[in-house]
Backbone as a ProteinNet text record, in pm:
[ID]
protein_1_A
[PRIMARY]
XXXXXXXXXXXXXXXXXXXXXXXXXXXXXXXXXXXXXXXXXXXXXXXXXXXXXXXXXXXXXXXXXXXXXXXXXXXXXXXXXXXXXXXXXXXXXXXXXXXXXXXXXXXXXXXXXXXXXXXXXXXXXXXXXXXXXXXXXXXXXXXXXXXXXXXXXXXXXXXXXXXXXXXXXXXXXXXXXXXXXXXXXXXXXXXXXXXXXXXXXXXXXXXXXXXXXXXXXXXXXXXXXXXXXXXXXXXXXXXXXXXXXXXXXXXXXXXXXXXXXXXXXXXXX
[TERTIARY]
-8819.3	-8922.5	-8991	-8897.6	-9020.1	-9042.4	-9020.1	-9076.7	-9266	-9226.6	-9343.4	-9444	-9368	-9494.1	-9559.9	-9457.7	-9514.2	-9616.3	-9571.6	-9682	-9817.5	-9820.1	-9889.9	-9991	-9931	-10026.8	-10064.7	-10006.7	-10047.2	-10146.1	-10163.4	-10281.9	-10408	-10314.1	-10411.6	-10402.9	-10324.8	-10278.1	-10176.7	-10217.3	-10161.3	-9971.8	-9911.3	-9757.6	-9717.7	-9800.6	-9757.9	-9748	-9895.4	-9878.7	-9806.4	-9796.7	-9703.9	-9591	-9513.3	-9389.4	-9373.3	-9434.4	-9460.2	-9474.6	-9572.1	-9581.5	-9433	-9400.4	-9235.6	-9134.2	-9167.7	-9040.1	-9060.1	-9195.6	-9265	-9140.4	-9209.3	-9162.7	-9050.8	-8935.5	-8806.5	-8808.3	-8872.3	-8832.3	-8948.5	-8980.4	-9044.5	-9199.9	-9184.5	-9320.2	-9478.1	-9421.8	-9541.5	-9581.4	-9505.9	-9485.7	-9579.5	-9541.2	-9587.8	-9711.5	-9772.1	-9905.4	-9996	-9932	-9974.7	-10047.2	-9945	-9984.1	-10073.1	-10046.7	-10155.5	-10296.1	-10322.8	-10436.4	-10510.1	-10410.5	-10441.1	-10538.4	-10455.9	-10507.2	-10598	-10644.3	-10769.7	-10719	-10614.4	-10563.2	-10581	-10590	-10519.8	-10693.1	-10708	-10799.6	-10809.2	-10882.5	-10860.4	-10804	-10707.7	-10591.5	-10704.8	-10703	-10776.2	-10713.3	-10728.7	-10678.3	-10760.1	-10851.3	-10919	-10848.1	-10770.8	-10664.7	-10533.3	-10492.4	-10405.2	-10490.4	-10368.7	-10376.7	-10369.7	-10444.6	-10420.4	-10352	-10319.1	-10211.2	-10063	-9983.9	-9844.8	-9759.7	-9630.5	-9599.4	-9474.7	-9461.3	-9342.8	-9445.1	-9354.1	-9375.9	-9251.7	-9237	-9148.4	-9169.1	-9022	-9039.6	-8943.4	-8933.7	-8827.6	-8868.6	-8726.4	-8746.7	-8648.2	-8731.3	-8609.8	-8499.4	-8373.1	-8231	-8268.6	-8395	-8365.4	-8486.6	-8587.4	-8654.3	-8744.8	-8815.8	-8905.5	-9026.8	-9000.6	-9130.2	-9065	-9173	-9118.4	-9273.4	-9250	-9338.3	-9308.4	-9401.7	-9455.7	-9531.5	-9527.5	-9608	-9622.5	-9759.3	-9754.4	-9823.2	-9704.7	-9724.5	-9758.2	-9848.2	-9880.5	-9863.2	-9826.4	-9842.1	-9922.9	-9920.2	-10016.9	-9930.3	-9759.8	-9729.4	-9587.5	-9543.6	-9413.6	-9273.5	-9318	-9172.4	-9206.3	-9300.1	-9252.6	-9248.6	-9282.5	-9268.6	-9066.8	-9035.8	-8884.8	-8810.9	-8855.2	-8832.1	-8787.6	-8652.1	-8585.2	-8646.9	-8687.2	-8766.9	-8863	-8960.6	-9011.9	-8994	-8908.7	-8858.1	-8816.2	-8753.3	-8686.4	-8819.7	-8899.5	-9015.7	-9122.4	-9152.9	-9199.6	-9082.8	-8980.7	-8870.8	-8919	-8897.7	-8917.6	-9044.8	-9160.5	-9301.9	-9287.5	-9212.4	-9154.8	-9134.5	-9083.2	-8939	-9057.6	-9181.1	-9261.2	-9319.7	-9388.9	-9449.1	-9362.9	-9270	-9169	-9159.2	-9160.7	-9128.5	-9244.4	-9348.3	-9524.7	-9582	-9592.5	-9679.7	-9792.2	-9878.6	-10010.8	-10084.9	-10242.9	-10328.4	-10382.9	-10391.7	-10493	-10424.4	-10460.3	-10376.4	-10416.7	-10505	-10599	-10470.5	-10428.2	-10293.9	-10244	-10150.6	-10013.4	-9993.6	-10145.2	-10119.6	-10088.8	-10133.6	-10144	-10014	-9934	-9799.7	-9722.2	-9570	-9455.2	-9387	-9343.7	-9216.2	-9156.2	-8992.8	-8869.2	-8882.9	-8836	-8771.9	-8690.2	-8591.2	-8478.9	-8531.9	-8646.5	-8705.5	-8761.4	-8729.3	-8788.6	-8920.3	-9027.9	-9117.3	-9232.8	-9305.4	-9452.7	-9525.9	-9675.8	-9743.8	-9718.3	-9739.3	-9727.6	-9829.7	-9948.9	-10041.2	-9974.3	-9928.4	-9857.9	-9756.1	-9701	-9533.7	-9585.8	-9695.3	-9774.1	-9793.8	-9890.7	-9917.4	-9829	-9750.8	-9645.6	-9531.2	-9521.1	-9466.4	-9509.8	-9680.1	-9765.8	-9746.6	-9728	-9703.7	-9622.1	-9482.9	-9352.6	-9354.3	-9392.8	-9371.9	-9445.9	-9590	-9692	-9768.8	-9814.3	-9920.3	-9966.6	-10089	-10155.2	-10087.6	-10048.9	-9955	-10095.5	-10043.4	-10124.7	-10057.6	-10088.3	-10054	-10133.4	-10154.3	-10285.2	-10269.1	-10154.9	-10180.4	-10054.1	-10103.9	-9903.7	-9982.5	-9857	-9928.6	-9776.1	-9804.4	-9680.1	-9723	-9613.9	-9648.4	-9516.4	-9590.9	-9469.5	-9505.4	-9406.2	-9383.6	-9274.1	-9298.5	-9182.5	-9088.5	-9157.6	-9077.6	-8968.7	-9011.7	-8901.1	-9009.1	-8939.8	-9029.7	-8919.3	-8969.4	-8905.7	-8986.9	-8904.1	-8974.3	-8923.6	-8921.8	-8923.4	-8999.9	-8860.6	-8957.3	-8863.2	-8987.1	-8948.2	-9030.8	-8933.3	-8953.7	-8967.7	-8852.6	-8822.9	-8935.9	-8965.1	-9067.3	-9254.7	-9285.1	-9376.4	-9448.3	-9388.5	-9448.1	-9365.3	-9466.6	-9344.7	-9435.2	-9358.5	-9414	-9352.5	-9440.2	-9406.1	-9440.3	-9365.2	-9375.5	-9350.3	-9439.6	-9378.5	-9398.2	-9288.9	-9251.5	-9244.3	-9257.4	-9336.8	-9202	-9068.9	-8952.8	-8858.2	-8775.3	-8655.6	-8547.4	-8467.8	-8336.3	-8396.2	-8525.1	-8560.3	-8517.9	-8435.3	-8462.3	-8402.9	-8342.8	-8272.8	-8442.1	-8480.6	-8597.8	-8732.7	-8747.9	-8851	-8852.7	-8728.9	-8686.2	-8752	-8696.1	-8757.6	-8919.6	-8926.9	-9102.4	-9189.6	-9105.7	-9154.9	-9136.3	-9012.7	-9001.4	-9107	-9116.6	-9256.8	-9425.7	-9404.5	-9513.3	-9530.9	-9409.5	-9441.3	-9428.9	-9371.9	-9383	-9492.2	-9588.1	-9691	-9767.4	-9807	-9927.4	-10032.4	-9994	-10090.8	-10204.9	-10366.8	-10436.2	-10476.1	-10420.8	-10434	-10323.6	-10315.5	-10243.9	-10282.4	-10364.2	-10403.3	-10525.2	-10573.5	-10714.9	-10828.6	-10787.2	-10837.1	-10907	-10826.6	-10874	-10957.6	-11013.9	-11056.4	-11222.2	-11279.5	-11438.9	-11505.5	-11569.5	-11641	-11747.4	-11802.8	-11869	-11754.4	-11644.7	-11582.2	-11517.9	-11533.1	-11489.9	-11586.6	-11730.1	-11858.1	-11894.9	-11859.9	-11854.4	-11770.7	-11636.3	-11565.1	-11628.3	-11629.9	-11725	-11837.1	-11909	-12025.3	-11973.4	-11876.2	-11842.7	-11756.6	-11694.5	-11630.3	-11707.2	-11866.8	-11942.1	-11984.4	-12021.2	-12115.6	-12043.1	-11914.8	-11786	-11774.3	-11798.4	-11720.3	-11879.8	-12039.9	-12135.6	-12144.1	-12122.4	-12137.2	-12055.7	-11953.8	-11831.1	-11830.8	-11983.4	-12057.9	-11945.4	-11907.1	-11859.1	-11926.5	-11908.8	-12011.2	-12035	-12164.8	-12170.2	-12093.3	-12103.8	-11938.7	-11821.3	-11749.2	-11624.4	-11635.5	-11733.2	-11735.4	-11671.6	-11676.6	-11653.1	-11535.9	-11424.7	-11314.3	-11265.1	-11257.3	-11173.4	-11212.5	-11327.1	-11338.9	-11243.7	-11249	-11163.8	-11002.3	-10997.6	-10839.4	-10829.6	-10963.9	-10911	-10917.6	-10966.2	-10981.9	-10838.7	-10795.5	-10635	-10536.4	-10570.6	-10478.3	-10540	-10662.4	-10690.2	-10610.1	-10635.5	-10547.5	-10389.2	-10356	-10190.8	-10149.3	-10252.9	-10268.9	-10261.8	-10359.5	-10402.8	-10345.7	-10325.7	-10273.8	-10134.3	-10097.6	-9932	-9878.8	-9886.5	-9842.1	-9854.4	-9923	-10010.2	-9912.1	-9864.6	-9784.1	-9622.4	-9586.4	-9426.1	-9358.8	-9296.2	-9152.7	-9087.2	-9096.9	-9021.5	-8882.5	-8821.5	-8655.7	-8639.8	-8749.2	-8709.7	-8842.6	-8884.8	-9035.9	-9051.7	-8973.4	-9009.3	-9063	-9098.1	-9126.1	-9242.4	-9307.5	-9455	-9393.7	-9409.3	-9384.3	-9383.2	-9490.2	-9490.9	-9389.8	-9330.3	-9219.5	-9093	-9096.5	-8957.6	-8941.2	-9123.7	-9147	-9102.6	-9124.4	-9076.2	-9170.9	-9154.1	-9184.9	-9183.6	-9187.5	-9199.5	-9311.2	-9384	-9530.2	-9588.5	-9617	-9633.4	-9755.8	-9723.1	-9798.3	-9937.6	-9826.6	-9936.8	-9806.3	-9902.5	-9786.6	-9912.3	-9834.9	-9943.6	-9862.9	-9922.4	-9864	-9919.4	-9806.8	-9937.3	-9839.8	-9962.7	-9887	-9947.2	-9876.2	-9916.7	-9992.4
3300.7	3287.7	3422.3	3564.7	3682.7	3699.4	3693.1	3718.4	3645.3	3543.3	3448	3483.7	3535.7	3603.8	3749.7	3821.7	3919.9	3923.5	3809.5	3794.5	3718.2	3632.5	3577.8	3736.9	3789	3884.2	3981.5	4010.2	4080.3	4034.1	3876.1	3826.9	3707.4	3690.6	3562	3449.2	3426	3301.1	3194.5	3078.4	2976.3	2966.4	2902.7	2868.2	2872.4	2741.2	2661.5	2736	2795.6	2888.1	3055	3116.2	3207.7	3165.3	2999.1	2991.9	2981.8	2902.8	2852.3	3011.2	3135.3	3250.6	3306.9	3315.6	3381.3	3322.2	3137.1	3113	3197.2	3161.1	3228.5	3377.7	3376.6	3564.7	3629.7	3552.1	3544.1	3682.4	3613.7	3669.4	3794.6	3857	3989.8	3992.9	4021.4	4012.4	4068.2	4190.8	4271.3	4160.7	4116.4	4013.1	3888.7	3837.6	3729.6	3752.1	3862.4	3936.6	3925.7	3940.9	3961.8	3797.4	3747.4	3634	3532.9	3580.7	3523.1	3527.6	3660.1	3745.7	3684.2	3633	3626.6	3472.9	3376.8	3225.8	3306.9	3330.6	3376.3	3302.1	3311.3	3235.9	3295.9	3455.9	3562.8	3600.9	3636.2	3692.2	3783	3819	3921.2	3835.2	3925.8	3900.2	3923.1	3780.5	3811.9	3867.3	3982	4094.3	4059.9	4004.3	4011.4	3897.5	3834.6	3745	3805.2	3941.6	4004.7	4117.6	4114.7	4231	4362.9	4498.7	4609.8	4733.4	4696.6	4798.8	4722.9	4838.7	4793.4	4739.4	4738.3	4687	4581.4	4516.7	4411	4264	4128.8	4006.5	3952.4	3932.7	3860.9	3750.9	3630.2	3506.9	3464.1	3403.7	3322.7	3167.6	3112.6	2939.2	2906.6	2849.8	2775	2672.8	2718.3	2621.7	2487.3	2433	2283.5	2277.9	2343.7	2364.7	2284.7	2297.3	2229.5	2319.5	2463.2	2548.6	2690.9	2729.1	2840.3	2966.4	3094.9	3203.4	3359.6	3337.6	3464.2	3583.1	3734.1	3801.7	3886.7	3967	4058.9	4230.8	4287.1	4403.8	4549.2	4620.6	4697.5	4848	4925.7	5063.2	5102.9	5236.4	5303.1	5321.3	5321.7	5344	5265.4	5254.6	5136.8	5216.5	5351	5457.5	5407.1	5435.5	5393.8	5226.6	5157.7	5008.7	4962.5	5070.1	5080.6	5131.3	5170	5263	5167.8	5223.8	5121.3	5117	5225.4	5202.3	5083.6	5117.1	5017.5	4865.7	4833.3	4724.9	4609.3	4727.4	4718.5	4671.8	4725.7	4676	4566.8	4545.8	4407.9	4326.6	4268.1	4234.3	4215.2	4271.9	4258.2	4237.3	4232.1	4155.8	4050.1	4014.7	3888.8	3765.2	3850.3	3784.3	3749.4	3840	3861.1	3756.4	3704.7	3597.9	3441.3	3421.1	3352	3316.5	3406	3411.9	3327.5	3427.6	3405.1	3289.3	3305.6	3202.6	3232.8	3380.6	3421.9	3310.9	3318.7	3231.9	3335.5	3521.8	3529.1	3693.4	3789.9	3873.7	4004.8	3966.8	4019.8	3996.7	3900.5	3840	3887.4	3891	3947.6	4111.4	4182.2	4331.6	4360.9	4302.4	4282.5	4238	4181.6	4161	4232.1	4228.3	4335.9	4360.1	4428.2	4428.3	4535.9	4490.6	4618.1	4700.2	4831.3	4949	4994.5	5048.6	5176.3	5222.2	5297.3	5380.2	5231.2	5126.3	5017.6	4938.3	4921.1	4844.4	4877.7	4856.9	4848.7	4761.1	4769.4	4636.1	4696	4613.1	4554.6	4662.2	4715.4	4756.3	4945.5	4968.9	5109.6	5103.8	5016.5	5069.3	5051.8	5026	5013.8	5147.3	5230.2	5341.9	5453.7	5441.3	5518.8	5546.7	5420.6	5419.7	5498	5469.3	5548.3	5693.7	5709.6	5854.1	5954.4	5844.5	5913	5916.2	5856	5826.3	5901	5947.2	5998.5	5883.9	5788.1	5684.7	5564.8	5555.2	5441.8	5317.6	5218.6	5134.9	5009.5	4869.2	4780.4	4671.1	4558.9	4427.9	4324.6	4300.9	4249.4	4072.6	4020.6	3882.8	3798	3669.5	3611	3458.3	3366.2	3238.3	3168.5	3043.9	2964.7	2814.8	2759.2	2646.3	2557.1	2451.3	2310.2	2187.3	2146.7	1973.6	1899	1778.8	1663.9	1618.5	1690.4	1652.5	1772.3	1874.3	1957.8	2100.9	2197.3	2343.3	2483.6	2492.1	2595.3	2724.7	2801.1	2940	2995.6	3082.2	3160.4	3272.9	3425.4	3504.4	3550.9	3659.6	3688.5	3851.7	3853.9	4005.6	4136.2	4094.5	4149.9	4194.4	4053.2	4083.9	4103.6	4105.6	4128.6	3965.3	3865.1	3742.6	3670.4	3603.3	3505.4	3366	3265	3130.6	3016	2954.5	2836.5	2702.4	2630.8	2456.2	2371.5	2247	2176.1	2033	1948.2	1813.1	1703.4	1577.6	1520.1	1368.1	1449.6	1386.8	1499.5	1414.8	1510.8	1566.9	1620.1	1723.5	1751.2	1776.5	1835.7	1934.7	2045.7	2138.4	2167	2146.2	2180.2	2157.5	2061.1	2018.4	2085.2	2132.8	2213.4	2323	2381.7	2540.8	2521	2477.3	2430.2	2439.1	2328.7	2386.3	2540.2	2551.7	2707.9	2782.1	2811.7	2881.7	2859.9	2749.4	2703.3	2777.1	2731.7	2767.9	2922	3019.2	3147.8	3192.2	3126.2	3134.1	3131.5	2984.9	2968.6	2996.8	3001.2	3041.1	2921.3	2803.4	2720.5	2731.4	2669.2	2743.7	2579.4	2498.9	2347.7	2291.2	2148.5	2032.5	1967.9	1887.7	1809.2	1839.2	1751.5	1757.2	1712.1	1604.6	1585.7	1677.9	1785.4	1872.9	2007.3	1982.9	2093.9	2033.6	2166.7	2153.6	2078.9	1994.9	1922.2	2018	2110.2	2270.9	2316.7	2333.2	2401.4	2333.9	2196.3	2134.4	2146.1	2112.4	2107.3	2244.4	2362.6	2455.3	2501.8	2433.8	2424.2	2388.8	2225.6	2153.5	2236.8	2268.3	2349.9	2459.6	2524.4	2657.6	2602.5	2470.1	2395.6	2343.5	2309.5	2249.9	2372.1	2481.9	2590.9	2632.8	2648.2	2685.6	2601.8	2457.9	2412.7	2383.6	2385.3	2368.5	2489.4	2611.5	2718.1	2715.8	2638.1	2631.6	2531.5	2441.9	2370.4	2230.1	2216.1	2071.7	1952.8	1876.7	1739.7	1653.3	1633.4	1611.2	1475.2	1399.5	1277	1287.6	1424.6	1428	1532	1587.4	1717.7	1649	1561	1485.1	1467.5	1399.8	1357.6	1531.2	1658.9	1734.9	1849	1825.7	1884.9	1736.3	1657	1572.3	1659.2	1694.8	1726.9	1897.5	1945.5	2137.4	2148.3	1993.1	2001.3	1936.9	1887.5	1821	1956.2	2015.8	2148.6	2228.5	2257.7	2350.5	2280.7	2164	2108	2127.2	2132.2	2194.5	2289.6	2367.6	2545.7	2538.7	2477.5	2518.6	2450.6	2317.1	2216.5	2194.6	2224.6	2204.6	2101.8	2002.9	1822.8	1838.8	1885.7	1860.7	1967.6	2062.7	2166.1	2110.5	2211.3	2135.8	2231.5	2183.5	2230.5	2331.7	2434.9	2525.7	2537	2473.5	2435.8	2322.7	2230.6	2120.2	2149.8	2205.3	2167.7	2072.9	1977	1816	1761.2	1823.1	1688.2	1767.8	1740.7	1737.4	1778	1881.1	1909	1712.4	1650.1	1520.5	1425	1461.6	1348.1	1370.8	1554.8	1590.5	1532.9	1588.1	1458.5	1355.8	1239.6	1120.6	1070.7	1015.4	981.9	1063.3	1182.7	1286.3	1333.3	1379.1	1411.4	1588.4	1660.5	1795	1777.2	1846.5	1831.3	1943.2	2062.5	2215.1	2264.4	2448.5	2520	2658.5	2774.6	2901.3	2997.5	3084.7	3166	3324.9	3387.5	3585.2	3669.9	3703.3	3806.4	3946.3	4052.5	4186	4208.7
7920.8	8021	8047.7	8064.2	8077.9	7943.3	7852.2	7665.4	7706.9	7728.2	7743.3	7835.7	7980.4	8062.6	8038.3	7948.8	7904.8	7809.2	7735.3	7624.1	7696.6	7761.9	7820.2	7906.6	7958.9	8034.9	7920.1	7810.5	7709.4	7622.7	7608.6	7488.5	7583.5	7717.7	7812.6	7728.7	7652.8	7577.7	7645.1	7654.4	7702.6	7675.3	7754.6	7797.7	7666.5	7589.2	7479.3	7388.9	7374	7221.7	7220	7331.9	7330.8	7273.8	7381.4	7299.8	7177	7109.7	6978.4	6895.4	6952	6858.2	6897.3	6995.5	7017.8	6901.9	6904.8	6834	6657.1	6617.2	6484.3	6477.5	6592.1	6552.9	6596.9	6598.9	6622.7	6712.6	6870.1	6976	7013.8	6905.5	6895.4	6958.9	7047.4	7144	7081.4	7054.1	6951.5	6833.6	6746.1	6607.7	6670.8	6788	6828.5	6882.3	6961.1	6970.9	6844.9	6764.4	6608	6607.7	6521.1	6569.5	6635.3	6772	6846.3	6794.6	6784.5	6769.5	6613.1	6506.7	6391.2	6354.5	6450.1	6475	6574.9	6639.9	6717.9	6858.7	6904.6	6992.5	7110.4	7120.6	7157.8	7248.2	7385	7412.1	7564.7	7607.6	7690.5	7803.7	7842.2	7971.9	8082.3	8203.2	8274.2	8431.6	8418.3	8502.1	8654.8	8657.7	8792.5	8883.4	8840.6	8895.1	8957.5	8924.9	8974.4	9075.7	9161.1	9249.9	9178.8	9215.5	9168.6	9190	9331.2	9403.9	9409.3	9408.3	9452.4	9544.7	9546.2	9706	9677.6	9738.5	9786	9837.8	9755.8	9866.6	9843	10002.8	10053.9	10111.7	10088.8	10116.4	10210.2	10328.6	10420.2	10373.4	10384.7	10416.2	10566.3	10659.4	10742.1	10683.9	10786	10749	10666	10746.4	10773.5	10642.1	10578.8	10421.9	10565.4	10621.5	10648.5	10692	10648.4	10647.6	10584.5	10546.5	10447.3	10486.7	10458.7	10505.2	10421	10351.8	10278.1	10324.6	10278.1	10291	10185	10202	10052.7	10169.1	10165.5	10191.2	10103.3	10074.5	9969.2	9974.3	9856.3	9900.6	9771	9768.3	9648.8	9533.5	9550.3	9447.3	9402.8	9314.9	9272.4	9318.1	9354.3	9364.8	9503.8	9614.3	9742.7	9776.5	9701.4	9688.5	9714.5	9662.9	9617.6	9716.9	9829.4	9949.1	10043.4	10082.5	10177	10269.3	10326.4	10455.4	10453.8	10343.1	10316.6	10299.2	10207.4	10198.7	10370.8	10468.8	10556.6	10649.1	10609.9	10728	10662	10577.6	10495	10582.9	10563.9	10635.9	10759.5	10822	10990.6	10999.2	10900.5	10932.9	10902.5	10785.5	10766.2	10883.4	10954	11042.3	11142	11167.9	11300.8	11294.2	11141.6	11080	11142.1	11129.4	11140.4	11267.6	11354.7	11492.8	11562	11556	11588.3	11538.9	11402.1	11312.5	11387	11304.4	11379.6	11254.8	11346	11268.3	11171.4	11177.7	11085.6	11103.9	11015.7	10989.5	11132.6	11191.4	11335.8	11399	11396.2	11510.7	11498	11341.8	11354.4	11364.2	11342.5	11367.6	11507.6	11604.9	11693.3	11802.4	11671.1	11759.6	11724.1	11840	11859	11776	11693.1	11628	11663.6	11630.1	11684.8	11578.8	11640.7	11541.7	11632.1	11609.1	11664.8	11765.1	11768.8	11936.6	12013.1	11956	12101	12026.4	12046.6	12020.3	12037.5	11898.7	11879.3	11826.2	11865.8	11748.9	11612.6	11520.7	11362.5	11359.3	11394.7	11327.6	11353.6	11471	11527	11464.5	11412.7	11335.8	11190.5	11119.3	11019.7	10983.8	11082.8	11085.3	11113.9	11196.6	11192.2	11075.4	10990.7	10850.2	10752.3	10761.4	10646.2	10648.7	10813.9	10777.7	10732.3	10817.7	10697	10598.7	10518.7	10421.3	10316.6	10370.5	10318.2	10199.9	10233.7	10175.6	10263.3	10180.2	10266.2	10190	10390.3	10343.3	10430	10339.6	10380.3	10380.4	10479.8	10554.8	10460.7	10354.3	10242.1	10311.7	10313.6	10314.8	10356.7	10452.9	10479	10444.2	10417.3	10438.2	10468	10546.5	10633.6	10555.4	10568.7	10484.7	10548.4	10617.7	10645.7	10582.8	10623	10571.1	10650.6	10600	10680.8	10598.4	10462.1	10358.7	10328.7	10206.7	10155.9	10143.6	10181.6	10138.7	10076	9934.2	9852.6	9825.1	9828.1	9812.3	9662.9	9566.5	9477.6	9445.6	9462.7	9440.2	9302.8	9225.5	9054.2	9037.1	8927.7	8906.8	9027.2	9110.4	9204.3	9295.3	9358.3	9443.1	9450.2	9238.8	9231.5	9244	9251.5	9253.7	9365.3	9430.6	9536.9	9485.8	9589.4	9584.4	9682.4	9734.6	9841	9771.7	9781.6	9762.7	9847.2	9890.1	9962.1	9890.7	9863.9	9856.4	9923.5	9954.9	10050	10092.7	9983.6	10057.9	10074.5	10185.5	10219.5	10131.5	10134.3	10075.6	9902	9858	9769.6	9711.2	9806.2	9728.1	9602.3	9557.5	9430.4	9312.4	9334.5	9256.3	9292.5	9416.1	9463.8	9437.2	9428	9347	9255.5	9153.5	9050.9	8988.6	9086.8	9071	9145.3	9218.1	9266.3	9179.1	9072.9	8934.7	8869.5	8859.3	8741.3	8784.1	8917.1	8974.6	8952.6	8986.3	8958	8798.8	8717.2	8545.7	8484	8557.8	8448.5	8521.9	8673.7	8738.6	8698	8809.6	8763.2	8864.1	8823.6	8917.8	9021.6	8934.4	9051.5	9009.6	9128.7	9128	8984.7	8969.2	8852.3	8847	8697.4	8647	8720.2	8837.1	8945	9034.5	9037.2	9132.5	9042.3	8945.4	8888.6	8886.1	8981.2	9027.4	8889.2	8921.9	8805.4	8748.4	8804.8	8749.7	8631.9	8648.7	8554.5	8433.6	8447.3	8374	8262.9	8326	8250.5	8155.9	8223	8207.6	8031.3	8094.6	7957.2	7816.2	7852.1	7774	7714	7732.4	7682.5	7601.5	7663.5	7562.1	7438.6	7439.6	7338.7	7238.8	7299.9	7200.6	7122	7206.1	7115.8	7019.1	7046.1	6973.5	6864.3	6814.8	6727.4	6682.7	6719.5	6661.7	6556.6	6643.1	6532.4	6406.6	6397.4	6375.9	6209.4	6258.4	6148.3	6195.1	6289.7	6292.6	6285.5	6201.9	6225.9	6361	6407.8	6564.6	6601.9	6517.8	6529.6	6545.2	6547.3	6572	6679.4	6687.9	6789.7	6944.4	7010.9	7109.3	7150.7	7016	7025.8	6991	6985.2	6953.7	7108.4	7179.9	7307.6	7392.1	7381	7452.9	7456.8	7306.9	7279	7362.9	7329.8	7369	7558	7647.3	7755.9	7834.3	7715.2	7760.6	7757	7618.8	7598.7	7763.4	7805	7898.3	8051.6	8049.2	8143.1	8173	8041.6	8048.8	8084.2	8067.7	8138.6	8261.6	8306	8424	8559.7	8512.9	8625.2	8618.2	8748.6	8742.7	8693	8728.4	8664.1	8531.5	8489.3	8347.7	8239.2	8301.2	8235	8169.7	8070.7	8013.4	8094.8	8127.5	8233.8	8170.7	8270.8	8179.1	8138.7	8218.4	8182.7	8043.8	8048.4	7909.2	7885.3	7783.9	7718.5	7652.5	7659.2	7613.7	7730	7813.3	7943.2	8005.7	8071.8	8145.3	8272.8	8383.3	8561.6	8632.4	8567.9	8634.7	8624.2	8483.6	8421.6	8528.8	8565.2	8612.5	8752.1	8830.7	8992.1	8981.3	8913.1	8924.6	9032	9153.9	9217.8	9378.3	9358.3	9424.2	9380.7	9506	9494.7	9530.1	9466.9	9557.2	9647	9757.4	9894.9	9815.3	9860.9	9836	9809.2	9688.8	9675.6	9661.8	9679.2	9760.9	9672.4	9611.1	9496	9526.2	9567.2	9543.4	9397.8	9421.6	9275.4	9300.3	9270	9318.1	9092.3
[MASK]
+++++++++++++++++++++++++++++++++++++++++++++++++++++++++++++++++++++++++++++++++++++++++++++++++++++++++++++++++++++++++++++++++++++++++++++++++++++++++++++++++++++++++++++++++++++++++++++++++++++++++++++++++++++++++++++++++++++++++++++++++++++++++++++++++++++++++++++

């Protein structure tokens, strides 16, 4: 699974065909780069999807999985990212998040949190951090997420990715984990094909036709093989639609069953 996300952020090549170049290239990431690159599979990693500064996100779930709360706190560099202090106070904004459940990040600077000398707002023990520490530190983003059903969190690569899920029956979690792994593995960018703006779909389409016109395809089959490269783009992109990363014989939907995902909220530094 990291062979695959590495390669994946290294070529912007889909789940499927990374694995498929990994298995080729017995394991060897560079070999399988190769690869990629050779079928023309391989194209620029799109970087404007990631965050560019460093930092920590952290995830809580309540006892009872029926709400779960993220944040992504940032610094300038991965050595103070690593800083207990640091760590220690992501944490206790965490917790403030939890407590409060502010509506908007105005709020939560705004509210108390403890330290050792007694109590300040989030935004004064913010600033007072930056300075020990010597860097500019930032509050970038939180999001809270309930249900009546089930709510799982997963965080990966120590902190540089978190993730919330919620399931729409009770004692999920073992299976909601699950998909929160997935969710932070493949980075899907929707629920289903359903939910993908009919602009971008169209969008696709068009760059599929110019692609296989130049390509000298005969205009009779051109139809049925954008049918096929919009099913492959669907597998990418839409969670349901993706192979599970635990059995890649099976589809995220086969593993639901009859469990439905509500919403699921993904940050990545």
């Amino acid at each position: 699974m990291e062979k695959i996300k590495i390669l994946r952020e290294k070529t912007g090549a889909g789940i499927v065909d990374c694995k498929k170049a990994l298995e080729e290239a017995g394991g060897d990431i560079e070999k399988a780069a190769e690869i990629l690159r050779k079928k023309g599979i391989a194209k620029a990693a799109k970087r404007s999807e990631r965050e560019a500064s460093e930092g920590i996100i952290k995830l809580m779930i309540t006892e009872d999985a029926k709400e779960g709360y993220m944040i992504e706190v940032n610094s300038e560099t991965d050595f103070v990212a690593r800083n207990e202090k640091f760590q220690q106070f992501a944490q206790r904004v965490l917790e403030v998040v939890a407590k409060h459940r502010p509506a908007n990040l105005e709020e939560l600077l705004a509210l108390k949190i403890y330290n050792p000398e007694g109590e300040r707002l989030v935004s004064e023990e913010l600033g007072h951090l930056s300075g020990v520490i010597g860097e500019k530190l930032n509050i970038s983003r939180f999001a809270i997420l309930s249900s009546t059903g089930t709510v799982a969190g997963y965080s990966h690569l120590g902190g540089r990715i978190g993730v919330l899920v919620s399931l729409d029956q009770n004692n999920q979690q073992e299976l909601a984990h699950d998909i929160a792994m997935q969710i932070a593995a493949a980075n899907p960018r929707y629920l289903s094909p359903e939910d993908v703006p009919d602009e971008e779909k169209e969008k696709e389409r068009s760059i599929y036709r110019e692609q296989l016109l130049k390509e000298g395809k005969p205009e009779h089959i051109i139809d049925k093989i954008i049918e096929g490269k919009q099913t492959k783009y669907f597998e990418e992109i839409c969670l349901l639609n993706q192979e599970f990363i635990k059995d890649d014989k099976k589809k995220v939907k086969d593993v639901l069953g009859d469990v439905k995902v509500e919403k699921f909220i993904r940050f990545s530094l």
